[in-house]
C-alpha positions as CSV (number, residue, x, y, z in Angstrom):
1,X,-95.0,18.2,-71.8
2,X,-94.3,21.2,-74.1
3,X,-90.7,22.5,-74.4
4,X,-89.6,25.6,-72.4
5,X,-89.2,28.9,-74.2
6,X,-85.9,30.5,-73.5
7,X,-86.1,33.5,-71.7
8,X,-83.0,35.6,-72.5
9,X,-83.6,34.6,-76.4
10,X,-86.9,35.9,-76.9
11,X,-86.0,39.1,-74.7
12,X,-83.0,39.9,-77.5
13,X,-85.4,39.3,-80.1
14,X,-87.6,41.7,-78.7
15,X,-85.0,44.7,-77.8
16,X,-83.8,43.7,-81.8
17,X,-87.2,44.1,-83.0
18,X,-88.2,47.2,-81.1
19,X,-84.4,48.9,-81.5
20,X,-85.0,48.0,-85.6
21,X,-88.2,49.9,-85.9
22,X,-87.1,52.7,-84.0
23,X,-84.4,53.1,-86.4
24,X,-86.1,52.5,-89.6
25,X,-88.8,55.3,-88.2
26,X,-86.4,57.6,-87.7
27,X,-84.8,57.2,-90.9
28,X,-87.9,57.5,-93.0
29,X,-89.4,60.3,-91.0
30,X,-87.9,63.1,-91.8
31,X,-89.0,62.4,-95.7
32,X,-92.7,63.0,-94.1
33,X,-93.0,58.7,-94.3
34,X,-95.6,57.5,-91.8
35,X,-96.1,60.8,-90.0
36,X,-99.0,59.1,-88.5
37,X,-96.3,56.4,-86.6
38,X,-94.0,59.1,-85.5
39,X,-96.5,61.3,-83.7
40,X,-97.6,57.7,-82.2
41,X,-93.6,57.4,-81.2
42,X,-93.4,61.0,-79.8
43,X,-96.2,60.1,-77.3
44,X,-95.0,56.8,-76.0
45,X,-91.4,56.8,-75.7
46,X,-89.9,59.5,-73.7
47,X,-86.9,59.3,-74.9
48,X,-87.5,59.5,-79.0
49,X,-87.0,62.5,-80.5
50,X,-85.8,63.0,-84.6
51,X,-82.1,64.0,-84.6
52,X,-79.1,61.8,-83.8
53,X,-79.5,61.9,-79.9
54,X,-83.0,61.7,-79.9
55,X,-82.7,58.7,-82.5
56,X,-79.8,56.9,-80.1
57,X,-82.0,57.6,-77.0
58,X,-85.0,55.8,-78.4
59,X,-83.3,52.8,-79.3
60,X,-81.4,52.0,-76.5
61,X,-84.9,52.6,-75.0
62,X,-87.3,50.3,-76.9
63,X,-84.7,47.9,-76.5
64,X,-84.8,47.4,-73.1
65,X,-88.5,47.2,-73.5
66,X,-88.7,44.9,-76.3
67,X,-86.2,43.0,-73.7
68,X,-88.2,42.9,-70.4
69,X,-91.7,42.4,-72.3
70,X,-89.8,39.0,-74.2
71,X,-88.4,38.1,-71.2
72,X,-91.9,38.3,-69.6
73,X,-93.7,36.9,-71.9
74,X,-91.7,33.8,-72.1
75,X,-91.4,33.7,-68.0
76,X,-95.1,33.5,-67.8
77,X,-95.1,30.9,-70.9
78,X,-92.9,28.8,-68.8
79,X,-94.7,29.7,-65.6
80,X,-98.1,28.4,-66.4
81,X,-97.5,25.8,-69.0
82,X,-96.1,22.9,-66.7
C-alpha cells in the first residue's frame, strides 16, 4: 500500500510557492522583467496589481490558492490511491 500524502503540508507548500512567485514578480516588474508574466498575472488574479497594496493583495491571494489546489490535489491522491 502506498503512503498517504499529507494534506495540510502540501497545501502550505503550495500557498509558499504561489505567495513566493507573486512576490518575486512584483519585484522584478517594474524594471520591465518578464512583462510577458505580469500581463499573464493582471488577467488571472483579481487582486494583483504593481504597488504595495496591489503586491500584498496578490499574495495573500495566490496563497490561498496554491493552499486549496495542494490540499486538493493530495485529497484526491489519498482518495483514489487505496
Amino acid at each position: 500500500m502506498a503512503k498517504e500524502w499529507n494534506e495540510l503540508a502540501l497545501g502550505y507548500a503550495g500557498a509558499v510557492v504561489g505567495a513566493g512567485c507573486v512576490l518575486i514578480l512584483s519585484i522584478i516588474s517594474p524594471w520591465g522583467m518578464y512583462t510577458g508574466a505580469m500581463q499573464l498575472m493582471r488577467q488571472r488574479h483579481m487582486f494583483w496589481s504593481l504597488g504595495f497594496g496591489g503586491t500584498l493583495a496578490g499574495l495573500v491571494e495566490a496563497a490561498v490558492l496554491g493552499f486549496i489546489a495542494g490540499y486538493a490535489v493530495a485529497w484526491l491522491y489519498n482518495k483514489f490511491n487505496r
